[in-house]
N, C-alpha and C positions, 0 to 999 in steps of 0.2 A: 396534073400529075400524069406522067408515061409511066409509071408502074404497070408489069402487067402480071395476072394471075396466074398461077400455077396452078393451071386445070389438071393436070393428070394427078399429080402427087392429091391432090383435095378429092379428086371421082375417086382413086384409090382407097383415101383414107374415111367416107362416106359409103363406098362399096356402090358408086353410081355409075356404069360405063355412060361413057359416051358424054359425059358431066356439060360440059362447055357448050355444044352444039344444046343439049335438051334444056341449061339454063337460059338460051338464048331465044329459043324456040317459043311458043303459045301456051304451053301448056300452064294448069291451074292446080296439078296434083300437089298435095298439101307440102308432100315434104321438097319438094323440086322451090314452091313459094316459100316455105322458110331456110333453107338455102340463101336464097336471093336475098331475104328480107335480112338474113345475118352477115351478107356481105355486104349488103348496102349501110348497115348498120357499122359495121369494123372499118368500113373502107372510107365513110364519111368522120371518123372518128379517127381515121390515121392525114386526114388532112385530104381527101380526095373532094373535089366539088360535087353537089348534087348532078349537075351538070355529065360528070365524066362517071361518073356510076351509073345512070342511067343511059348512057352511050356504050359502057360496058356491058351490061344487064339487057339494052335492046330495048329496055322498057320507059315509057312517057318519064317525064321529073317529076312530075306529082304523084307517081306513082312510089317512087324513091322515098319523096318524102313519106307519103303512108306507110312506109317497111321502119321507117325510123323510128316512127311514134308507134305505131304498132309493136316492134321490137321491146321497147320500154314495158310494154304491160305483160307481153307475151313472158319475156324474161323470168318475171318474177311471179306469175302463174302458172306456167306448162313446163313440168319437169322436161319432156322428151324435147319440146324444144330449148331447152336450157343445155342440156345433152348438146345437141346437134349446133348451137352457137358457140360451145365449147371445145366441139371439133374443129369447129370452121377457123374460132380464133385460133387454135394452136398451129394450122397449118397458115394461115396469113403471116401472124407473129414472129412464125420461125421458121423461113422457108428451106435456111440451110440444113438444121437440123431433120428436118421430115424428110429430106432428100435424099441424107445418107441415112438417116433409119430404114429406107422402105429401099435402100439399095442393096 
């Protein structure tokens, strides 16, 4: 899958400057990993390989796969992160739409 992300429109719609560079980077601050773990989760659910989400994300495949399963419980346990996979989907979803909204 060449699909690629619309970081700015998602840093926007998150309120994260700099979104792409800081998803890509080291860090382990909670909401920067559930970020990651909602798009690993959407993007392997829209047909992307573990493979090319982890090449995306920067991060090991095993690691990918832990955001999937992890994703699953997270979901239906943690309002805030239920919130924030529900941003994440709207702006993957519907890239056109969030474009000219936030235009």
């Amino acid at each position: 899958m060449t699909n690629s992300l619309n970081y700015p429109i998602l840093a926007q719609t998150l309120n994260i400057p700099d979104l792409e560079r800081r998803l890509k980077a080291k860090s382990r601050a909670r909401k920067l990993v559930d970020v990651r773990r909602a798009l690993a989760a959407l993007l392997t659910e829209q047909g992307w390989s573990v493979r090319e989400v982890a090449s995306e994300l920067c991060r090991p495949h095993s690691t990918v796969v832990h955001f999937v399963q992890t994703h699953k419980s997270l979901f239906t346990t943690d309002g805030a992160y239920k919130h924030l996979f529900s941003q994440v989907h709207t702006v993957i979803t519907n890239p056109e739409r969030n474009a000219q909204n936030k235009a």
